[in-house]
Biotite code that builds the C-alpha atoms (Angstrom):
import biotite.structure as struc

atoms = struc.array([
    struc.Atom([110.986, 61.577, 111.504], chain_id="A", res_id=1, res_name="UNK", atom_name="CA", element="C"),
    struc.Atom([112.627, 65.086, 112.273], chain_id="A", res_id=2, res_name="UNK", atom_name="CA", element="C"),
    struc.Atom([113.804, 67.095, 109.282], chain_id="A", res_id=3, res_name="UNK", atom_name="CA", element="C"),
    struc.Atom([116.859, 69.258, 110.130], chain_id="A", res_id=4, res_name="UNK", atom_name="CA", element="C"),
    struc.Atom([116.418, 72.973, 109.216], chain_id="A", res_id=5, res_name="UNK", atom_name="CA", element="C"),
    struc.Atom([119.671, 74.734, 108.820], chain_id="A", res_id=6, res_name="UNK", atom_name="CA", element="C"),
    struc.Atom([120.025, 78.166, 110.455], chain_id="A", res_id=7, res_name="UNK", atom_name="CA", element="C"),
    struc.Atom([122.726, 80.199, 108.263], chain_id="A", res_id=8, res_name="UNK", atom_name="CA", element="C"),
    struc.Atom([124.419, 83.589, 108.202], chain_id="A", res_id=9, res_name="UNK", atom_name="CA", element="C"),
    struc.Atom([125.543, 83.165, 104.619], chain_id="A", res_id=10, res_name="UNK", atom_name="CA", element="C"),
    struc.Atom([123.191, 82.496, 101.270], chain_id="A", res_id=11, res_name="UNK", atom_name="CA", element="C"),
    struc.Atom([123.308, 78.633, 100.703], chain_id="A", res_id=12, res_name="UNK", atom_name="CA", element="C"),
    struc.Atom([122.845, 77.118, 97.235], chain_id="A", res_id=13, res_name="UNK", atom_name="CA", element="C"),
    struc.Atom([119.498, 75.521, 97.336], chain_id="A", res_id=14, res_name="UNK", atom_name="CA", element="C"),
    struc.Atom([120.838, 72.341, 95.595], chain_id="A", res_id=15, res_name="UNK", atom_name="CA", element="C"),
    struc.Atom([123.407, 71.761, 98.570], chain_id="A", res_id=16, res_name="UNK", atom_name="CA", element="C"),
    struc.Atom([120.570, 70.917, 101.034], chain_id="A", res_id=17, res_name="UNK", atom_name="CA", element="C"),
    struc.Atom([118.904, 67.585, 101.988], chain_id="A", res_id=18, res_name="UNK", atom_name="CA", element="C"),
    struc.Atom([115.658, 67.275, 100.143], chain_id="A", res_id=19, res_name="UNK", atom_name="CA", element="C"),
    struc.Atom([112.182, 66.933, 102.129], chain_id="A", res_id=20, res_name="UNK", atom_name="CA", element="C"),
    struc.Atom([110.706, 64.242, 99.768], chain_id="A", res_id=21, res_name="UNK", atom_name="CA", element="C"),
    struc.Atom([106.188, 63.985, 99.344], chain_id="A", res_id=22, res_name="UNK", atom_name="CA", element="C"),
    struc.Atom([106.289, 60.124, 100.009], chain_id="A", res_id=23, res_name="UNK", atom_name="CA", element="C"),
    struc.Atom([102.617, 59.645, 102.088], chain_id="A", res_id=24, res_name="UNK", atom_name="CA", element="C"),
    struc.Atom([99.927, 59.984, 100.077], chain_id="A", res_id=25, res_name="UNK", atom_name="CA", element="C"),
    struc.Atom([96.246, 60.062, 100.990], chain_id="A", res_id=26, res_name="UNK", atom_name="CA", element="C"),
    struc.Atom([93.626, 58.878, 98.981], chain_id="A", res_id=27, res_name="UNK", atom_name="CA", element="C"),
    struc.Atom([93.957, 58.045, 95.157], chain_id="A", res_id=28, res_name="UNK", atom_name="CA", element="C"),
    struc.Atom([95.361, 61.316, 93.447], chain_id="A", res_id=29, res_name="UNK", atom_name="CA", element="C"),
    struc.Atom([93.543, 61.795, 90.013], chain_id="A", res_id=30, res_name="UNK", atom_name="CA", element="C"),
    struc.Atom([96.897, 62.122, 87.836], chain_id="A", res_id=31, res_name="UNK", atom_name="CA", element="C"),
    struc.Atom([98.927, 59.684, 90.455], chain_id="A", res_id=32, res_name="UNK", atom_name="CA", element="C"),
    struc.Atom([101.433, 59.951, 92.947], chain_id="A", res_id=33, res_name="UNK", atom_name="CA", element="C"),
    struc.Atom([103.673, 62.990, 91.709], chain_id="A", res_id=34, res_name="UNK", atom_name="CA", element="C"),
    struc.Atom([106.859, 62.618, 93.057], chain_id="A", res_id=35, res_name="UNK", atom_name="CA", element="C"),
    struc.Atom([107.973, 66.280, 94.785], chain_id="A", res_id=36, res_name="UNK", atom_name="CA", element="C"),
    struc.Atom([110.195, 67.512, 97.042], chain_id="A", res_id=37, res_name="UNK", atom_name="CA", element="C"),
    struc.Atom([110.707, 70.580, 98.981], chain_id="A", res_id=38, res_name="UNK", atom_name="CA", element="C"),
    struc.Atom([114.467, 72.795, 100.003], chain_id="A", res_id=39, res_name="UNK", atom_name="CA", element="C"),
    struc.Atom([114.171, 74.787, 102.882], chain_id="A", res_id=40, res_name="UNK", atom_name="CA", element="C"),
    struc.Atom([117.079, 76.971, 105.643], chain_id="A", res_id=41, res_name="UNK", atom_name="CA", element="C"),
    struc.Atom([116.449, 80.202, 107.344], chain_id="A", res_id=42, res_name="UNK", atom_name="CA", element="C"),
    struc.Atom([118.704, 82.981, 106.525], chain_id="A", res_id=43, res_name="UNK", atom_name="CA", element="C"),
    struc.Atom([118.626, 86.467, 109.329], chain_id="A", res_id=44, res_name="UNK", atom_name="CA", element="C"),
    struc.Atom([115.108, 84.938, 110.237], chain_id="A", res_id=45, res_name="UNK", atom_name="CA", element="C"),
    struc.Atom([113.747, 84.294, 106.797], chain_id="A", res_id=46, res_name="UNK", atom_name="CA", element="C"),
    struc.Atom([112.689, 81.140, 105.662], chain_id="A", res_id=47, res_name="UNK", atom_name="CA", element="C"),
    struc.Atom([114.500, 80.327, 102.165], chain_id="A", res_id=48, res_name="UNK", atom_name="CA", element="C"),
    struc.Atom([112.455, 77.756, 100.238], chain_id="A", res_id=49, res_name="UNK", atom_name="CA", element="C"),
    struc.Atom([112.523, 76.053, 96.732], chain_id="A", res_id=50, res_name="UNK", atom_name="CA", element="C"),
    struc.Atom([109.913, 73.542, 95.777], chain_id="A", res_id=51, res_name="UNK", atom_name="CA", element="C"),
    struc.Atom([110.121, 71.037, 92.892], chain_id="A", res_id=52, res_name="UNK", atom_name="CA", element="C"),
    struc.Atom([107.729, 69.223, 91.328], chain_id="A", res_id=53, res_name="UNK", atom_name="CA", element="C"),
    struc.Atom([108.318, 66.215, 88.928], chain_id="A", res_id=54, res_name="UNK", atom_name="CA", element="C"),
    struc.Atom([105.285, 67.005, 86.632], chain_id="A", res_id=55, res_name="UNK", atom_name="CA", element="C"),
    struc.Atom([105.590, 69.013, 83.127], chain_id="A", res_id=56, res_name="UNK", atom_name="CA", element="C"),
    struc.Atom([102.231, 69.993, 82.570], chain_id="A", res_id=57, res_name="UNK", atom_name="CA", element="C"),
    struc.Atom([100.435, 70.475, 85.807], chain_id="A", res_id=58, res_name="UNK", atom_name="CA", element="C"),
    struc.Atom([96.858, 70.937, 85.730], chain_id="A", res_id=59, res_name="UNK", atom_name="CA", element="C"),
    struc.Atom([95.974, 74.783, 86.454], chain_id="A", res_id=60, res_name="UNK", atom_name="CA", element="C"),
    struc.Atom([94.435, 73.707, 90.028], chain_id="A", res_id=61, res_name="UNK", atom_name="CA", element="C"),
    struc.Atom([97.797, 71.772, 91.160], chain_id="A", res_id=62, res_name="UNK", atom_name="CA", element="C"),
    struc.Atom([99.044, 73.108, 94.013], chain_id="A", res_id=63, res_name="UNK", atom_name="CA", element="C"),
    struc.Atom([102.407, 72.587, 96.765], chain_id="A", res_id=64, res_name="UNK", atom_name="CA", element="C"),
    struc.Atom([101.980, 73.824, 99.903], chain_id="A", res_id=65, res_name="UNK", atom_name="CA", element="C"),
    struc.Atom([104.897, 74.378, 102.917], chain_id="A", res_id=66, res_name="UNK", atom_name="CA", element="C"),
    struc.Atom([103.486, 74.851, 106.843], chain_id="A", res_id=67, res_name="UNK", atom_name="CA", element="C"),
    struc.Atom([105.297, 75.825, 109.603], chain_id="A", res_id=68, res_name="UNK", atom_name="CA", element="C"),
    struc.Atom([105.084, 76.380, 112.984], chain_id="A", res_id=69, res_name="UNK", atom_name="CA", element="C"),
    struc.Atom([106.916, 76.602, 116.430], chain_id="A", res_id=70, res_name="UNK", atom_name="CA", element="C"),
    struc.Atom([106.238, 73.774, 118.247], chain_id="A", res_id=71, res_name="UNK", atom_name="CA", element="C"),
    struc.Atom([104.981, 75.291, 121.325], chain_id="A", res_id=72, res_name="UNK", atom_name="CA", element="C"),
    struc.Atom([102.219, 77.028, 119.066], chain_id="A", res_id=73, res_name="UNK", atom_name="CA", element="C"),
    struc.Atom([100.995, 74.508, 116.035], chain_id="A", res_id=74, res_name="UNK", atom_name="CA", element="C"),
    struc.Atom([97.959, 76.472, 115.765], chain_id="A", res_id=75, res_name="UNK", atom_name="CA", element="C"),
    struc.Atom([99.810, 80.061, 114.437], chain_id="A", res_id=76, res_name="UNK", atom_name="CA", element="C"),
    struc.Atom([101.008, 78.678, 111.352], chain_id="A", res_id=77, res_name="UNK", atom_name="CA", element="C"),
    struc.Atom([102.208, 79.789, 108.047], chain_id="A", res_id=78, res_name="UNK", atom_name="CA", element="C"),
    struc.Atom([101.106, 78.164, 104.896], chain_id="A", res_id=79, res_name="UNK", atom_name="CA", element="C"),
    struc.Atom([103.069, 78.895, 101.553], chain_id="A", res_id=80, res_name="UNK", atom_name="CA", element="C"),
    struc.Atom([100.848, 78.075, 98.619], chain_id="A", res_id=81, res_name="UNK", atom_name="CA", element="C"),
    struc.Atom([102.722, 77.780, 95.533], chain_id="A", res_id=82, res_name="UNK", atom_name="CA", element="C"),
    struc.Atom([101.570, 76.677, 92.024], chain_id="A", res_id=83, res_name="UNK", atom_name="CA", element="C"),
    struc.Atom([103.568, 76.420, 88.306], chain_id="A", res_id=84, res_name="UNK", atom_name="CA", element="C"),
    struc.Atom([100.817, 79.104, 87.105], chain_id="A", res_id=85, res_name="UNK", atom_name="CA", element="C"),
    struc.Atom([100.126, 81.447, 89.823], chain_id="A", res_id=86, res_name="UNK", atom_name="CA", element="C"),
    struc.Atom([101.668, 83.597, 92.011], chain_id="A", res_id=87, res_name="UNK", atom_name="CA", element="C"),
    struc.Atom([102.517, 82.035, 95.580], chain_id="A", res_id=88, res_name="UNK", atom_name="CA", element="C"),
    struc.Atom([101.189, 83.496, 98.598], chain_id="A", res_id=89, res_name="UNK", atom_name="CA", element="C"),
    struc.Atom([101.859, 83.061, 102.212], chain_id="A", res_id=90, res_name="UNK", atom_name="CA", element="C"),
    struc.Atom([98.634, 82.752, 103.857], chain_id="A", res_id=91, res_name="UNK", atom_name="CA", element="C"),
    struc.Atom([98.375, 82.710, 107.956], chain_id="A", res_id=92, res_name="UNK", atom_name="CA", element="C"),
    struc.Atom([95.191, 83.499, 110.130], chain_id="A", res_id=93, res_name="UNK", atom_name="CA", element="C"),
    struc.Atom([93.132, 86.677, 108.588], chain_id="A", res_id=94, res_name="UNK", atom_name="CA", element="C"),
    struc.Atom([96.113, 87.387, 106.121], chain_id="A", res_id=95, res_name="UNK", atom_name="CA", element="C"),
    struc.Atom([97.186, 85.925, 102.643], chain_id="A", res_id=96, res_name="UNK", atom_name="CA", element="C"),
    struc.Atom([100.534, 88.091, 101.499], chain_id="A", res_id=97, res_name="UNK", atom_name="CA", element="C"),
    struc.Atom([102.109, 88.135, 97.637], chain_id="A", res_id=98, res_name="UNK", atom_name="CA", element="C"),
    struc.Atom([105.512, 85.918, 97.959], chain_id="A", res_id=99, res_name="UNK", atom_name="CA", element="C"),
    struc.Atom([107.681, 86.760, 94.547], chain_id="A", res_id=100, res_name="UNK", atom_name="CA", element="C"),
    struc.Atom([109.368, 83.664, 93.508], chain_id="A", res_id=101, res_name="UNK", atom_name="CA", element="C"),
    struc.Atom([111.322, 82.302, 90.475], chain_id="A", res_id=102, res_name="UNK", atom_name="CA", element="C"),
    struc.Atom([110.142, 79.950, 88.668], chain_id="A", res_id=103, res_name="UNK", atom_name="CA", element="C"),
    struc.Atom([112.294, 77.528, 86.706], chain_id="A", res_id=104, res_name="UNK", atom_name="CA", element="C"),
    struc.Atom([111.623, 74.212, 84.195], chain_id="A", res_id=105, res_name="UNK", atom_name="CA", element="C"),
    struc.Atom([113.783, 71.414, 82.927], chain_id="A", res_id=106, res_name="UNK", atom_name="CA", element="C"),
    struc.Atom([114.444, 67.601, 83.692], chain_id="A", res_id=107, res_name="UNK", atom_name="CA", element="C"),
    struc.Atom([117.085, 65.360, 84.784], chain_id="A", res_id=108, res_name="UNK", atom_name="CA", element="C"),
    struc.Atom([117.161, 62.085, 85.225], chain_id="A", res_id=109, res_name="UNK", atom_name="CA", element="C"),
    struc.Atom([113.612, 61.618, 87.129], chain_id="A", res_id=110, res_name="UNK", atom_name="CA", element="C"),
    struc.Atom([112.381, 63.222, 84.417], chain_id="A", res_id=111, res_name="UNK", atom_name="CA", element="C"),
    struc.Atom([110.442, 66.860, 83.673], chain_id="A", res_id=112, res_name="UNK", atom_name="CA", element="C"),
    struc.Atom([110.163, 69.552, 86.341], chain_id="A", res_id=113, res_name="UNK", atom_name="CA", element="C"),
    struc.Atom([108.797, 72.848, 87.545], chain_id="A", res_id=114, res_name="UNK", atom_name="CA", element="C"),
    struc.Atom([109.811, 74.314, 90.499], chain_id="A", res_id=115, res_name="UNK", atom_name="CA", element="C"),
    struc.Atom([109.554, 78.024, 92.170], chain_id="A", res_id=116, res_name="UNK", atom_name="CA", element="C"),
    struc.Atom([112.336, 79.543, 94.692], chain_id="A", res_id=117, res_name="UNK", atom_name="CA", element="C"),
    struc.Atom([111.784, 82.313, 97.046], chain_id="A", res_id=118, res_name="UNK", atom_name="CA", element="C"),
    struc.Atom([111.795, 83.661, 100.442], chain_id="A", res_id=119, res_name="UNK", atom_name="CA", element="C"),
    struc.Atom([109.250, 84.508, 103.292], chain_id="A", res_id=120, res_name="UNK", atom_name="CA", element="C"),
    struc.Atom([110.711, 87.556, 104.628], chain_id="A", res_id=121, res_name="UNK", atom_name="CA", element="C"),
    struc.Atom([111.767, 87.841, 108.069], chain_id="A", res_id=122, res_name="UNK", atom_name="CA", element="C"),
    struc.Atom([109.067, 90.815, 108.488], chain_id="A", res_id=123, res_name="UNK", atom_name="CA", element="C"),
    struc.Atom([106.693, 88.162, 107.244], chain_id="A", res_id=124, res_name="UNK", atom_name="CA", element="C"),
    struc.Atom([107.765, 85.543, 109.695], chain_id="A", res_id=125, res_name="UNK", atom_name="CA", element="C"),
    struc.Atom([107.592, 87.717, 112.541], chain_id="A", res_id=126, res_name="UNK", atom_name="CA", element="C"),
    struc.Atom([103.613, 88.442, 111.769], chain_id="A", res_id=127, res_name="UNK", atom_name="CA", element="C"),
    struc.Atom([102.901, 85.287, 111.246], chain_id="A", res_id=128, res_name="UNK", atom_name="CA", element="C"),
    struc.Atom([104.531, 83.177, 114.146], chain_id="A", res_id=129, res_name="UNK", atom_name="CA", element="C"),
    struc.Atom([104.917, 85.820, 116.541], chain_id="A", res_id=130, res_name="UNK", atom_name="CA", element="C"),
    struc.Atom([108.998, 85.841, 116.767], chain_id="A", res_id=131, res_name="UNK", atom_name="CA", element="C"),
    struc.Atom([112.044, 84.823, 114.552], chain_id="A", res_id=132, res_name="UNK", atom_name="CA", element="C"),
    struc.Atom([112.924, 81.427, 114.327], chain_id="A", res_id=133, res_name="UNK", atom_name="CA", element="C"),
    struc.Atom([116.961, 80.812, 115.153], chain_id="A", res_id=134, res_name="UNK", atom_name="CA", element="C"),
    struc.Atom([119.575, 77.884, 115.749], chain_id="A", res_id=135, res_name="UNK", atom_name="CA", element="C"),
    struc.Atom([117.940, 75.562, 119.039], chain_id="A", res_id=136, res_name="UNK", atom_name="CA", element="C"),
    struc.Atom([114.554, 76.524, 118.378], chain_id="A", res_id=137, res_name="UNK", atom_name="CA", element="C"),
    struc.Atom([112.007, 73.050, 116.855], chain_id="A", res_id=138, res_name="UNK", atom_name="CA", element="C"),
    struc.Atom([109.895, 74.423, 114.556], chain_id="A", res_id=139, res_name="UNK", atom_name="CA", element="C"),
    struc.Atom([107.091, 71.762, 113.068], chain_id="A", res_id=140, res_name="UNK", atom_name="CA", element="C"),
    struc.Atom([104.976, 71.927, 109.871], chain_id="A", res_id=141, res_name="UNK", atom_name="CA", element="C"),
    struc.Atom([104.508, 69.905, 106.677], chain_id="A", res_id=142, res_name="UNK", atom_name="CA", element="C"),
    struc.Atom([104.821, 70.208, 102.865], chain_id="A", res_id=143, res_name="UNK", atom_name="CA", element="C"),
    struc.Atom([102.270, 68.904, 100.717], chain_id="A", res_id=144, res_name="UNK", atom_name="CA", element="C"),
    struc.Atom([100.887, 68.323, 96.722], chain_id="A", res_id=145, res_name="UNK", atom_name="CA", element="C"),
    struc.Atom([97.888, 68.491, 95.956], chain_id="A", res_id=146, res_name="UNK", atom_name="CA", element="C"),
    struc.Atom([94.742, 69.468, 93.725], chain_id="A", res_id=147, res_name="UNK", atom_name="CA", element="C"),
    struc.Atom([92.046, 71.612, 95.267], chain_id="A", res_id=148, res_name="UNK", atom_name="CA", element="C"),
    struc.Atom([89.707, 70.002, 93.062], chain_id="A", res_id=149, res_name="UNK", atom_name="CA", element="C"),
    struc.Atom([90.074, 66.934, 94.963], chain_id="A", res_id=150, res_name="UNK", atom_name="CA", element="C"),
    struc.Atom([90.479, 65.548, 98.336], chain_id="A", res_id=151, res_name="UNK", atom_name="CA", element="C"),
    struc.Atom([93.918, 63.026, 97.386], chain_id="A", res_id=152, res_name="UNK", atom_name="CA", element="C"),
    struc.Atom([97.019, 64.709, 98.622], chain_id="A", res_id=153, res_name="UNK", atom_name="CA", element="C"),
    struc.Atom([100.763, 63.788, 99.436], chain_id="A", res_id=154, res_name="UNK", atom_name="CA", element="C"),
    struc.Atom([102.879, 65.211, 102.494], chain_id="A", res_id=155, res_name="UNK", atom_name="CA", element="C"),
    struc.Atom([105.601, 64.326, 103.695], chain_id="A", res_id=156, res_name="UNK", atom_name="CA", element="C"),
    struc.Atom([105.034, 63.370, 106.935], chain_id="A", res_id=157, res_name="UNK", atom_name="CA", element="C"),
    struc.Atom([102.273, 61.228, 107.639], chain_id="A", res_id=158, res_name="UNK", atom_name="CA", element="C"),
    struc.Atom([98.985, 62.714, 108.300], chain_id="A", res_id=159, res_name="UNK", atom_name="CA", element="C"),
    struc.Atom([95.942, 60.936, 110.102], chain_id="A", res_id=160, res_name="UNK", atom_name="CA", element="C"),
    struc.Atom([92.861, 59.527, 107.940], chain_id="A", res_id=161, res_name="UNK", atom_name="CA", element="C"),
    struc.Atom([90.354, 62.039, 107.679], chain_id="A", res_id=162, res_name="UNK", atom_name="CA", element="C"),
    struc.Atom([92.703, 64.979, 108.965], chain_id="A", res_id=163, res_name="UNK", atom_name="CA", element="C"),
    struc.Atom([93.155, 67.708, 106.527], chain_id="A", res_id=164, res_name="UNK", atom_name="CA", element="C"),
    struc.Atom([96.329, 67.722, 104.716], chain_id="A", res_id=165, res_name="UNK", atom_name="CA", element="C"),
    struc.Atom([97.710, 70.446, 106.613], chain_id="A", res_id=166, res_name="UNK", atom_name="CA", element="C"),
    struc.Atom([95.799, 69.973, 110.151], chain_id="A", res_id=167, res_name="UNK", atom_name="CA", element="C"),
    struc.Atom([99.007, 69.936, 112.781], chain_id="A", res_id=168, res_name="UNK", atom_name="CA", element="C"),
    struc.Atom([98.410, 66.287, 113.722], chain_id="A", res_id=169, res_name="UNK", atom_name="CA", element="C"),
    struc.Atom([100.454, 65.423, 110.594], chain_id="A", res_id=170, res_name="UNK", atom_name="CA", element="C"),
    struc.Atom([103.061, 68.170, 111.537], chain_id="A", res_id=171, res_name="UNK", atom_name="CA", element="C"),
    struc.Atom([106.372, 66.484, 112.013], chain_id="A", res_id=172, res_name="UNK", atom_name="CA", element="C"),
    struc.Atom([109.317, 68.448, 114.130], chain_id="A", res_id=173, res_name="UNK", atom_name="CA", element="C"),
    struc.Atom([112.052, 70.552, 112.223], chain_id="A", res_id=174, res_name="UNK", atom_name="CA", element="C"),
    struc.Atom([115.112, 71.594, 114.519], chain_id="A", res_id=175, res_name="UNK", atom_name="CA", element="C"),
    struc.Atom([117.039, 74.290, 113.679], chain_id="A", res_id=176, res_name="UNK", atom_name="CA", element="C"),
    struc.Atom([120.804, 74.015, 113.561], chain_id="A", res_id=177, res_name="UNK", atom_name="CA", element="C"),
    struc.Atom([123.030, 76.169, 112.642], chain_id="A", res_id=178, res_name="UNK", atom_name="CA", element="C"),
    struc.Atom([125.126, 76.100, 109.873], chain_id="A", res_id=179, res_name="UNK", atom_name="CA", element="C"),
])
């Protein structure tokens, strides 16, 4: 089901847009279904992101991944690996790039968090997908938990048994709109 991306010429609080809820999961994660979500809009050609994670004490090798794409070329894609310990990196063919992000702890009523904000660059977008994304353009992609020292995973968009988590046959569209 299409996710709508928001193209905007102003900063938007992160906690005004629609969530993209981890609700497929493949395989039998090891510490359960983690519920997760991920933020997203593009901003001058960047790609503003926050990711949350319902899960206070995260094993060292948990990870949350965002992919994207234009449509008309699944295969140049941009992967943004992000993880309550580590630094998150952006990672597209032959190059993995430092992304600085914020990260930030609490709970509410679903119970403890983690979560890490940030931006991919528009310079960074450019070299990875070849041109800016903008309002009437359908990006596609996925966002995805998992562990990389297992196989289990959840996305948000349904991915094939036996596919990789973040192999484009599970990529779902995202049209831009503006804001």
């Amino acid at each position: 089901m299409p996710f709508l991306l928001t193209d905007s010429r102003e900063p938007l609080a992160m906690n005004t847009l629609p969530a993209l809820k981890l609700t497929h999961f493949h395989g039998a994660p090891a510490r359960g279904e983690v519920y997760a979500y991920v933020r997203m809009y593009l901003f001058h050609g960047a790609v503003r992101f926050c990711v949350t994670g319902f899960d206070e004490t995260p094993p060292k090798t948990a990870r949350m991944a965002l992919c994207l794409a234009f449509a008309e070329d699944e295969r140049r894609a941009v992967r943004v690996v992000l993880s309550k310990y580590a630094d998150a990196a952006a990672e597209f063919p032959g190059r993995s790039e430092k992304v600085e992000t914020l990260l930030s702890t609490g709970a509410d009523e679903q119970g403890w968090y983690w979560q890490r904000e940030g931006e991919l660059d528009a310079r960074l977008v450019q070299e990875a997908l070849g041109r800016l994304p903008k309002a009437g353009d359908v990006l596609v992609g996925n966002a995805v938990s998992y562990d990389v020292s297992e196989d289990a995973f959840g996305a948000a968009f349904p991915v094939p048994e036996g596919a990789d988590a973040f192999s484009p046959d599970g990529f779902d569209v995202f049209p831009v709109v503006a804001y």
